[in-house]
N, C-alpha and C positions, 0 to 999 in steps of 0.2 A: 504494500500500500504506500504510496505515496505522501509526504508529509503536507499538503497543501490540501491532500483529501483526508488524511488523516487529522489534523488540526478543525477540519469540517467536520468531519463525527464526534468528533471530541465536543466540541461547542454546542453540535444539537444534543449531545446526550445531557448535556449541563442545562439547557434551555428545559428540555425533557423533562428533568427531576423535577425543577423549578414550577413548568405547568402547571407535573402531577401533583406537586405539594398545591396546589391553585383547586384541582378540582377534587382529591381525596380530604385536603385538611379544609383552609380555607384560604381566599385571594387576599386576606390579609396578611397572613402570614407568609403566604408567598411572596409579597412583595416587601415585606420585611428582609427578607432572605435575598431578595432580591438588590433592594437598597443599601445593608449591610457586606454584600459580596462585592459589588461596585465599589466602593470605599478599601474594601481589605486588597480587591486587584489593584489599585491607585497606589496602596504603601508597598503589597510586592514589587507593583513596577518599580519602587524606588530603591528597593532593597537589591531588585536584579540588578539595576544602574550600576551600584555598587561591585556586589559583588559577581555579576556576569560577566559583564565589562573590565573591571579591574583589579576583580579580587580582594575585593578589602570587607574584611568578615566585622562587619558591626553589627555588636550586637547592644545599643542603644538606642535600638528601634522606638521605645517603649518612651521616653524622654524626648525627642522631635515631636512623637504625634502629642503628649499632652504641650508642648509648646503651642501645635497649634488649636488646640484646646483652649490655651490663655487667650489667644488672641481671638476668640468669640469675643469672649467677656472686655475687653479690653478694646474693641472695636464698636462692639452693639450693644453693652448696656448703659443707660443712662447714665450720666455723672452724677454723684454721690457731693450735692454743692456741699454741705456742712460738714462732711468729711476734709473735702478741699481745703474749708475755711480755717479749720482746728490745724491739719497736720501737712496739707500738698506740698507749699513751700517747703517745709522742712524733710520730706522725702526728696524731691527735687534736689534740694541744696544740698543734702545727704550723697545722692547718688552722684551729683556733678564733683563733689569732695572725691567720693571713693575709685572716677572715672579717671582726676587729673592724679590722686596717687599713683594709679600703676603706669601713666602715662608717665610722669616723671620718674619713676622707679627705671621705665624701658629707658628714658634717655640718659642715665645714668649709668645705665652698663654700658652701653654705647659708647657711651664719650669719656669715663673714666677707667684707665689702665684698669689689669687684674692687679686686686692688692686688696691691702691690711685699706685705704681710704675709700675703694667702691664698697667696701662689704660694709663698714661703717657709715657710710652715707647712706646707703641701701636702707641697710637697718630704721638709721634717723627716721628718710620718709616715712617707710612704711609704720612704724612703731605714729607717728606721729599723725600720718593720714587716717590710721585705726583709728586712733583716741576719737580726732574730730571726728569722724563718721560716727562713731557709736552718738557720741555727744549729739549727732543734729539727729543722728535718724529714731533713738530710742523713744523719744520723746512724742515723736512727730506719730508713728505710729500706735504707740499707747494712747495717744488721742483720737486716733481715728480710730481704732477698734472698738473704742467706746460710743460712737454714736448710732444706736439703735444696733446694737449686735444682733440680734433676733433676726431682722432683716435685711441691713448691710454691714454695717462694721469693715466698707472696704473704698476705696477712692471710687468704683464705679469708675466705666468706660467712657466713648465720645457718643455714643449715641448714633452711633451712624448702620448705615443698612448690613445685615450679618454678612450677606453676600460675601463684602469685599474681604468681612476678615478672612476669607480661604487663601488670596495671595501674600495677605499679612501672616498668615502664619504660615504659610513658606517663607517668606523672610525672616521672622523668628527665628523657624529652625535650620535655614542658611546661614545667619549669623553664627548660633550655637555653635553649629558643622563645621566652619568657619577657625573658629575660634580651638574649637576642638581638634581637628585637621592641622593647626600649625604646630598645635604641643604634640599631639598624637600618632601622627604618620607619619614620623620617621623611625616608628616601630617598629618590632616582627609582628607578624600577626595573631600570634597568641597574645602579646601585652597589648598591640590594638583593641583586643578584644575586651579585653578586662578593664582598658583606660576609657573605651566607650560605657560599660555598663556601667561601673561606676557612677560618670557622668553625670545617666541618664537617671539613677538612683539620687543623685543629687538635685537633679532638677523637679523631679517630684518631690524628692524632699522639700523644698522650698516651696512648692507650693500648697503643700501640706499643711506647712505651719506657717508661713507665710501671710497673714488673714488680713492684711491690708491690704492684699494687693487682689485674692480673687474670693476671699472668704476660707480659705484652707477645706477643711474638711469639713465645715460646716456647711459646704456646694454654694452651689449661686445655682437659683433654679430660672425656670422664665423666661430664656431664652428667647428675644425676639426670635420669627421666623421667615422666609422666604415668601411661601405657600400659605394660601388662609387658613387659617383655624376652625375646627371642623364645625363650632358653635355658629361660625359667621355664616358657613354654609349650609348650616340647615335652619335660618331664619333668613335666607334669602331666598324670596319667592319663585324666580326665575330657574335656581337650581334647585331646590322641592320640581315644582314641576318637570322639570329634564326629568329628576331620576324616577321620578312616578312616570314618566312616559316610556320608561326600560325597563319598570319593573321592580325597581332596587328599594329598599328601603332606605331613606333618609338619609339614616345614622350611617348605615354600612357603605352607601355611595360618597358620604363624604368625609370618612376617612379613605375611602379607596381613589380617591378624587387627592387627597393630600400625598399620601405615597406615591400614586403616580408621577406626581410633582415635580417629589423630590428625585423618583428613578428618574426622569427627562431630565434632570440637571446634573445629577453626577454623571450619566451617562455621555452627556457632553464635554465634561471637564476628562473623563477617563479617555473617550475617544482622540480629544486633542493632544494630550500628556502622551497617548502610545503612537500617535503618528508622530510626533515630535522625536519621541526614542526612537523610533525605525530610522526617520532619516538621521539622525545621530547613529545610530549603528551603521549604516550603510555609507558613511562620507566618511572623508579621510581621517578624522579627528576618531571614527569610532574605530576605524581599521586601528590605530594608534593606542589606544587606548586596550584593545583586545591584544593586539603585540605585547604592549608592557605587563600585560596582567600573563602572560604567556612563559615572557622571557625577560624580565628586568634588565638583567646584565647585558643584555643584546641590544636591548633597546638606549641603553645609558651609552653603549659604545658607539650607536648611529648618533648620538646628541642630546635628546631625549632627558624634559624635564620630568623626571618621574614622580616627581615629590611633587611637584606645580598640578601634573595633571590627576595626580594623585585627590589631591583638595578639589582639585574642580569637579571631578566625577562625587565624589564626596559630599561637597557642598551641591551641588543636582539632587543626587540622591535623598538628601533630608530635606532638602524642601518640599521633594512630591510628597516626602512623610507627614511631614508638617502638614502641608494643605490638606491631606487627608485625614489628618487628626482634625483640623477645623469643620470640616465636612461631619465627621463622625458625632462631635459636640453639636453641629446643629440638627442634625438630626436626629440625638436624644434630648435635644430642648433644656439642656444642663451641664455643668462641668462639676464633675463627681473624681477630684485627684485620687482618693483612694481603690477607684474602681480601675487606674493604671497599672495591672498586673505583669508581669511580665510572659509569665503563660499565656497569655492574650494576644497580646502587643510583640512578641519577640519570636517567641518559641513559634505563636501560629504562622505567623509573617514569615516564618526562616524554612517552614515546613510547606507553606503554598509554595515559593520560590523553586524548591529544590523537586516536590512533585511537578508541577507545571514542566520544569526545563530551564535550568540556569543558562544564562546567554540567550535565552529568547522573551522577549517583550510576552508576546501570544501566549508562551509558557505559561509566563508569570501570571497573565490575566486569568487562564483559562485556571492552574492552581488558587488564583487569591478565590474565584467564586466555585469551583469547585469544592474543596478544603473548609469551606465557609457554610456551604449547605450539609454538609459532614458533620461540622459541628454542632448545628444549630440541633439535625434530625437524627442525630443517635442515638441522643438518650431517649425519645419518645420509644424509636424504634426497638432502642434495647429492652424497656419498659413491654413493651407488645410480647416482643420476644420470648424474656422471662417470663411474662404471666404464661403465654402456651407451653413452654419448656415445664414450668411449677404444676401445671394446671391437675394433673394427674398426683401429686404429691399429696400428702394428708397435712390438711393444716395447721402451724402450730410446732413442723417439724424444722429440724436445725439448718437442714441444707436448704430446706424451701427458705426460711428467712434470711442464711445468707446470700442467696441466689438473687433474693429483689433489694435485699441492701447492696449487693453489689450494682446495681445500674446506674448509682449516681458515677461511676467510677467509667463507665462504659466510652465518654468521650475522648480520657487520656489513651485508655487501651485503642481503641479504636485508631487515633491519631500514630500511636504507635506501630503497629499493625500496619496500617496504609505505608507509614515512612520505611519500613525494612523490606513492604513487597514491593516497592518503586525503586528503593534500590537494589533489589534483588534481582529482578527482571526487567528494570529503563533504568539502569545509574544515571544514566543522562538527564530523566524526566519524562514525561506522556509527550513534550514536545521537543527534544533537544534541541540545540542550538545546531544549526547547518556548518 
């Protein structure tokens, strides 16, 4: 079989499961599955970027996408004026303090010899830029968590439409990658690995407890949204009537009326993001980029900045994270930091990529929404399964009860299971790379 017919059967069987879940479960859930698998193909695509492309094993997946989680709230929720009034300045003056620190720290190594007076000047700033930071920001935020903590307790955003925050948080977590990519990647890629997760444990950490800046763990719920709100659509007469003219009840047409919505819009931002990576894969820049992820040393001896293109594929790659982590926040209507697991956000991400076809965009896509309805329907499925498996069992007995407490468990195995028979019989993937 041919891979261009093959990559066709692969996508209807996916389209397939998705229908049936449409017409055995219901169209809601389908298109849950549907709008969640769209989002997880978006951060494979960005993980293949990475490591298809060029090899670079990050596993901070989990830290871009709640980046761009912040930049929901940081873009579309309303400002928070009495918060502002009490502490903004002082977070500001705070943060502009702790910016021109490390900025004077960096021209300092720079321009003073190695010695007994850089390490000593070094120290001064930094001992000295801490104090005043703590000094402006301590203060500034102890005020602002106090006002109405219940509700906000946080500076609140600009107020602007959620939309845009999905390229704002790609920039987020470009800068992040950014930043991270110049201390980072001139690692091997076992310490890469560890300097990324870290990280991205840090960055949640911060937002965790953080609570001036998105509410930490307390969430910020209320997410402005794109698509109208199902309330608005069924006290609008015009659409009452439509869905009574198909049949539909109300309620059910206009949540199905908001998921569709949101599928037409990620499915636009997915579409453009993977033709974009094709012709990146297919120009010279990608042929380059596949070279050094091949052969380093081959590629350093033609010229080859490896370390440069290094960060660039790098910084690409966390930003489709990013955006997709925005995407994912607006479409649960809330930023929930503690619901950034890494089983989720890493381990799932790493395991669509490498089912799918590392080095292939298509791979990626076809693993992030395959992998995703996997997860979503196994445990029902396992649930089903065990009761017929039990059914004959007498109730009450040891094995039948651990049999159905096993099912919560049914997703990991499961995930496992798929990962050792794709590498067993496709090491490459369902699509490998040509």
């Amino acid at each position: 079989m041919s891979q261009s017919l093959r990559s066709t059967a692969l996508f209807v069987f996916v389209v397939a499961l998705i229908l049936g879940t449409g017409f055995v479960q219901s169209w809601n859930s389908a298109l849950l599955i549907l709008n969640m698998g769209l989002v997880s193909a978006l951060m494979a695509l960005g993980v293949n970027l990475q490591w298809g492309f060029a090899g670079l094993f990050n596993v901070g997946v989990m830290g871009f996408v709640a980046l761009g989680g912040l930049a929901t709230v940081i873009i579309s929720m309303p400002p928070v004026r009495a918060a502002w009034a009490v502490g903004g300045t002082g977070v500001l003056a705070a943060l502009a303090v702790g910016a021109a620190t490390i900025a004077l720290a960096i021209w300092l190594t720079r321009s003073i010899p190695r010695g007994k007076l850089r390490a000593v000047a070094m120290l001064a700033v930094l001992i000295a830029g801490f104090v005043l930071y703590r000094l402006l920001f301590d203060p500034a935020t102890t005020a602002i968590e106090k006002i109405d903590p219940a509700v906000t307790g946080y500076l609140g955003g600009l107020g602007l439409p959620i939309v845009l925050a999905w390229p704002v948080g790609g920039l987020l977590a470009a800068g992040a990658a950014w930043v991270i990519g110049k201390i980072a990647l001139g690692l091997r890629s076992d310490y890469l690995a560890i300097a990324t997760l870290g990280i991205a444990e840090i960055i949640i950490a911060v937002l965790k407890n953080e609570d001036w800046l998105a509410r930490g763990v307390k969430n910020v719920i209320g997410l402005p949204r794109p698509v109208p709100y199902e309330i608005d659509l069924q006290n609008d007469p015009a659409f009452v009537a439509r869905a009574t003219d198909l049949g539909l009840d109300v309620t059910t047409a206009s949540t199905l009326y908001v998921k569709v919505g949101y599928g037409l819009m990620f499915a636009v931002v997915l579409v453009v993001v993977l033709v974009l990576a094709q012709l990146a894969l297919k120009s010279p820049w990608g042929r380059m980029m596949r070279a050094i992820r091949d052969n380093e040393v081959a590629a350093r001896a033609m010229g080859k900045d490896v370390t440069r293109r290094h960060l660039q594929i790098f910084v690409l790659g966390s930003a489709i994270c990013g955006m997709a982590g925005a995407m994912m926040t607006t479409l649960d209507g809330q930023l929930t930091p503690a619901s950034y697991q890494p089983l989720r956000y890493t381990f799932l991400i790493w395991v669509m990529v490498i089912v799918g076809g590392s080095g292939n965009n298509f791979g990626a896509v076809l693993g992030g929404m395959l992998i995703w309805f996997l997860w979503v329907q196994v445990e029902p499925i396992g649930a089903a399964v065990m009761d017929l498996v039990t059914s004959g069992m007498a109730d009450g007995s040891d094995l039948k009860i651990h049999l159905l407490n096993s099912v919560a468990h049914m997703r990991l195995l499961t995930m496992g299971v798929i990962l050792l028979v794709v590498l067993r019989f496709a090491p490459r993937g369902l699509l490998p790379e040509r």
